[in-house]
C-alpha positions as CSV (number, residue, x, y, z in Angstrom):
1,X,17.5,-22.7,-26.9
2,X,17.1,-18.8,-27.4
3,X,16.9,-18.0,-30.6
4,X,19.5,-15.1,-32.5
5,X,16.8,-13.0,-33.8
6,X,14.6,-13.0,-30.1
7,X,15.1,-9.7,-27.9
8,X,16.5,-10.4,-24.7
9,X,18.7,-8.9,-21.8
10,X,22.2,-11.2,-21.6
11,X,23.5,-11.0,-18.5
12,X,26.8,-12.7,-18.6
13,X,29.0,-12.6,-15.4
14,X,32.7,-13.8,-16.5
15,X,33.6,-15.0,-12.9
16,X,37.3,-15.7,-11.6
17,X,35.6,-17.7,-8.7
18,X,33.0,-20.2,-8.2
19,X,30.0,-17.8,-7.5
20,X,27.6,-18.4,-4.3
21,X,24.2,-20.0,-5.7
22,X,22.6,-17.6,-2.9
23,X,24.5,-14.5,-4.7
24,X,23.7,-15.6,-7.8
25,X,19.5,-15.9,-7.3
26,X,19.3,-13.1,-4.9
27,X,21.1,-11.2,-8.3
28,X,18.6,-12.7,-10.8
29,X,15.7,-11.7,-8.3
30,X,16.9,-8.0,-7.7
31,X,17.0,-8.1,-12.0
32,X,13.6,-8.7,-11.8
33,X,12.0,-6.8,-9.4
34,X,13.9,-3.1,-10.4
35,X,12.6,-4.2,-14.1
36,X,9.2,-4.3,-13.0
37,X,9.1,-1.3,-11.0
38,X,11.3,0.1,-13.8
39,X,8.3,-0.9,-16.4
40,X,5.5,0.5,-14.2
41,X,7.3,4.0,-13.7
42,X,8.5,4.6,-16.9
43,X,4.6,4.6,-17.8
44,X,5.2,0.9,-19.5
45,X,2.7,-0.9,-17.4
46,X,-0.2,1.3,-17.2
47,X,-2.4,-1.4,-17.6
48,X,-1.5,-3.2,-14.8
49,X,-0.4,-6.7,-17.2
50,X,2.3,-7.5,-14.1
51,X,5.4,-6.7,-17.0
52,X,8.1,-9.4,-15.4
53,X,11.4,-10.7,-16.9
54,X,11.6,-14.2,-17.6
55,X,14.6,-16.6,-17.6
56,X,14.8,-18.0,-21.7
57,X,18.0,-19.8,-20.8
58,X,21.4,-20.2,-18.8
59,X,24.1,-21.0,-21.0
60,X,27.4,-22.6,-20.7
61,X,30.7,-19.7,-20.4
62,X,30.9,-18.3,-17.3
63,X,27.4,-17.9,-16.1
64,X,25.3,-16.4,-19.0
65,X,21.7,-15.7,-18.7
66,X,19.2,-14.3,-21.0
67,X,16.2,-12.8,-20.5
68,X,13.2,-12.2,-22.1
69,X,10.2,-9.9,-21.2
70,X,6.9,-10.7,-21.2
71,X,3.2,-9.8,-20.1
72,X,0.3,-11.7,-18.6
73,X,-1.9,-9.8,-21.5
74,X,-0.4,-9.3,-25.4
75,X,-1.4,-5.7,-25.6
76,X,2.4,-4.0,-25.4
77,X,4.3,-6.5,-26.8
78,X,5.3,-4.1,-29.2
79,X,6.9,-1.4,-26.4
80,X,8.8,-5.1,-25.1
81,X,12.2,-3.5,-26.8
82,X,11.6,-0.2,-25.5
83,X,11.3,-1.5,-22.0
84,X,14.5,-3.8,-22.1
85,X,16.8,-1.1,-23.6
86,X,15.6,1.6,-21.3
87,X,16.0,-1.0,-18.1
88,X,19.4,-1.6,-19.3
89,X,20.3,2.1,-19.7
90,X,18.6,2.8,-16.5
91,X,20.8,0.7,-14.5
92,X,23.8,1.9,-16.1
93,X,23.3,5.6,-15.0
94,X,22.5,3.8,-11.2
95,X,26.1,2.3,-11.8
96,X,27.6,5.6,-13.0
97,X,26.0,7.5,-10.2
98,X,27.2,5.7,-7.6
99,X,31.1,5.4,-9.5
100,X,30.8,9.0,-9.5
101,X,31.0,9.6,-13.1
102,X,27.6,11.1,-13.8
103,X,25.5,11.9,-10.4
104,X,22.2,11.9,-10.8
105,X,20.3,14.9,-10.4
106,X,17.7,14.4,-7.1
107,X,18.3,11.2,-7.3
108,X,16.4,8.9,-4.2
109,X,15.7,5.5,-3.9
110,X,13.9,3.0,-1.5
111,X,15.5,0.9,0.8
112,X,14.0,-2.0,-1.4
113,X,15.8,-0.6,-4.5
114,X,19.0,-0.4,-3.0
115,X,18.6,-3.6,-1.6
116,X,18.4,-4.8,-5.2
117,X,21.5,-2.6,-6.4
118,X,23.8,-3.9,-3.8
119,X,22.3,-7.7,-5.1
120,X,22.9,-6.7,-8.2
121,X,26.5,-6.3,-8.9
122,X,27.4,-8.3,-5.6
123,X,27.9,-11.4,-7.2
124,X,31.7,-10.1,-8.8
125,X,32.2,-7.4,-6.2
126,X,35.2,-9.3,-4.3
127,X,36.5,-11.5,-7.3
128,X,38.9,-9.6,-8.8
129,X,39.4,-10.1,-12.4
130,X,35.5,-10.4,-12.7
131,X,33.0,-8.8,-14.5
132,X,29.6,-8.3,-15.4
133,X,28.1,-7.1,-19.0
134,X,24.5,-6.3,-19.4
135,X,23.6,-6.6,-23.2
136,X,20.3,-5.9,-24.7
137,X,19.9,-7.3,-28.4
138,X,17.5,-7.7,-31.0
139,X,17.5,-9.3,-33.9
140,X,21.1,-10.3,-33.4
141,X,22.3,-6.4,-33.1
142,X,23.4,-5.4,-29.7
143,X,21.0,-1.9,-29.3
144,X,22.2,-1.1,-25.2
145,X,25.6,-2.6,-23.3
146,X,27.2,-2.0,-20.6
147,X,29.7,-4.0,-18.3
148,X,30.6,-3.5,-14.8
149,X,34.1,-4.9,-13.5
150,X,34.9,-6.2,-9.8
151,X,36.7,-2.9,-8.4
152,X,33.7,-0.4,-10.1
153,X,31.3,-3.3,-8.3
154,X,33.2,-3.1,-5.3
155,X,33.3,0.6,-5.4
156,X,28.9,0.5,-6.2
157,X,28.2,-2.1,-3.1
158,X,30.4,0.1,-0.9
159,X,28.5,3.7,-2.0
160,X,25.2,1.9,-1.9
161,X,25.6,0.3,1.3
162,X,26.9,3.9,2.6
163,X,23.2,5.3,1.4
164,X,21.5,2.0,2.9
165,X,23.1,2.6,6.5
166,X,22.0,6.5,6.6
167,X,18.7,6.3,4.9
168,X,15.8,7.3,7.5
169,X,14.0,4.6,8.8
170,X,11.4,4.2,5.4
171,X,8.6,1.5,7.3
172,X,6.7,4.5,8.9
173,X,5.7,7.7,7.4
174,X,4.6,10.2,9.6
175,X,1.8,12.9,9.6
176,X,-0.5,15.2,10.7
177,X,-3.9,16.6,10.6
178,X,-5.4,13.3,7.9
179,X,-9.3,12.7,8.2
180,X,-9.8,8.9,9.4
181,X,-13.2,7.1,8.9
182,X,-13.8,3.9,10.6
183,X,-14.4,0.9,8.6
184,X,-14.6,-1.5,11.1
185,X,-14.7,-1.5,14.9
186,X,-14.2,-4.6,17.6
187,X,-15.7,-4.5,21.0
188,X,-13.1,-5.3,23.8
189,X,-10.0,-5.9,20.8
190,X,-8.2,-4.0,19.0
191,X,-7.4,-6.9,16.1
192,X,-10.2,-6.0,13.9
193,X,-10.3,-2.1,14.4
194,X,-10.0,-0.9,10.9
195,X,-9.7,2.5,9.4
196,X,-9.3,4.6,5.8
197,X,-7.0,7.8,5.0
198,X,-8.1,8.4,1.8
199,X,-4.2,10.2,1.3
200,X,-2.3,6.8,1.7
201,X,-4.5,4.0,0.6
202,X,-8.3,3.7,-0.8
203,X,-8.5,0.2,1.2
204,X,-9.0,-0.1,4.8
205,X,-6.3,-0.9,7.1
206,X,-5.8,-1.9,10.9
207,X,-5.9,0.6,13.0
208,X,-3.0,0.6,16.2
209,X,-2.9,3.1,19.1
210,X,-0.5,4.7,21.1
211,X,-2.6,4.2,23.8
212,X,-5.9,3.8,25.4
213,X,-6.8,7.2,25.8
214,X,-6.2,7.2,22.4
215,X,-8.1,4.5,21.3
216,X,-11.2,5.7,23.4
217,X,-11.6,8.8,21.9
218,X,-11.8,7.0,18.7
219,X,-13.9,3.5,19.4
220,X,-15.8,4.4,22.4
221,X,-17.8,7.5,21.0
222,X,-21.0,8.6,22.1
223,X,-21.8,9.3,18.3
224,X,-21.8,6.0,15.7
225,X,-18.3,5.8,15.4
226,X,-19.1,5.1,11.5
227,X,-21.0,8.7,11.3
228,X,-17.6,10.5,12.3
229,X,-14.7,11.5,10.3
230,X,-11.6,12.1,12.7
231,X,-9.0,14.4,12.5
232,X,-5.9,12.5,14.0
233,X,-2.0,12.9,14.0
234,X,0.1,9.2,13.6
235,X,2.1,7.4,11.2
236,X,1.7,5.1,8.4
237,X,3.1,1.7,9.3
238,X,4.8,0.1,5.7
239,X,6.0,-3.2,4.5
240,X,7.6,-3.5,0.8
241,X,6.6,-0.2,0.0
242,X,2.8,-0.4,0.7
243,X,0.5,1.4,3.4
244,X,-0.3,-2.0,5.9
245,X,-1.5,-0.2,9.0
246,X,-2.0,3.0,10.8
247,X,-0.7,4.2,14.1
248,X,-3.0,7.0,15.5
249,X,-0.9,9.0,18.5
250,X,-3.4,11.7,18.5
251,X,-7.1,12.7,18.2
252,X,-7.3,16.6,17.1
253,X,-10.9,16.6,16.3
254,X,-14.0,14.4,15.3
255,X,-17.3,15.7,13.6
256,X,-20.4,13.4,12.1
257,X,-20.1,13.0,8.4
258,X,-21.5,15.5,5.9
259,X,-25.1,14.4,5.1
């Protein structure tokens, strides 16, 4: 049982409708993932102690959930309350923005973000009469609230899935003009060709080519391949957000490596 005086983030959805178990974990998933990348942008996770959300307890009244935040080190305990109430307001100025109430100045996010917005509030978004109320308290007092009914949700998933369908395709980032170094190369296969661009990722990746002119002037050197820093034009290929390969489509120069 969760105790009065713990801090935790209630999520209580007061449903009309039996809610779909699918909906419902997809919603507590997308919780937790936009509070963790919430904790590490907001300068809360500095350390890298992997800040998640925990379930405390699902209670009986329409589906009520509360959730606590811990680390896998002690060390910011302290900031816990911080974190939860600026989640909570965080989210709330997602939901205005997209009710049109407050917009956002510059505001962007990821397809993985949105993802977790439309999950979010999806659960009440066609049972009308719904609602969902995100409370953050501490010691008993309530310190950040705010609730969400089914025609604002409906309104959110439509605007979100409106930015979802039009956002640019976010798994490749182009560019031009990066210096590649060879980490690894692979006689007759291109499977364990691997490469560094310092600009997208300190750890070697697999390296793909548009072709094999392409790949020649890059694995079949006269020079050690490892003694040459290219100068190449490509795109980064991304899953989740993180650098997993490079696509080379041009090679616009090659020298050896500074002594």
């Amino acid at each position: 049982m969760s105790k009065p005086d713990s801090l935790r983030l209630t999520v209580e959805i007061k449903n009309k409708r039996p809610v779909q178990l699918l909906e419902l974990t997809a919603s507590f998933s997308a919780y937790a993932e936009e509070y963790q990348r919430f904790a590490q942008s907001a300068g809360h996770d500095t350390a890298g102690e992997n800040v998640q959300l925990y379930v405390q307890e699902i209670r009986t009244g329409s589906i009520i959930a509360d959730f606590i935040s811990l680390a896998e080190q002690a060390s910011i305990i302290l900031e816990h309350r911080e974190v939860l109430a600026g989640f909570a307001s965080h989210l709330s100025e997602i939901a205005h923005h997209y009710l049109g109430n407050k917009k956002i100045e510059n505001f962007s996010a990821s397809k993985p973000q949105l993802k977790n917005y439309l999950n979010i509030f999806k659960p009440i978004a066609k049972d009308t009469g719904s609602q969902i109320n995100n409370i953050v308290q501490d010691g008993g007092v309530v310190i950040q609230q705010f609730n969400i009914t089914s025609s604002e949700a409906e309104k959110l998933v439509r605007a979100v899935s409106y930015d979802l369908v039009k956002k640019p395709i976010e798994d490749e980032q182009r560019f031009t003009d990066e210096a590649l170094t060879v980490y690894q190369a692979r006689d007759n296969s291109d499977s364990g060709n691997m490469g560094r661009i310092d600009r997208f990722s300190r750890k070697a990746l697999k390296l793909l080519f548009a072709n094999d002119e392409v790949r020649n002037e890059v694995m079949e050197t006269e020079e050690n391949v490892f003694h040459l820093i290219f100068i190449v034009d490509g795109k980064v290929i991304m899953s989740e957000n993180t650098p997993v390969a490079y696509h080379i489509s041009n090679v616009v120069d090659a020298f050896v490596k500074p002594e």
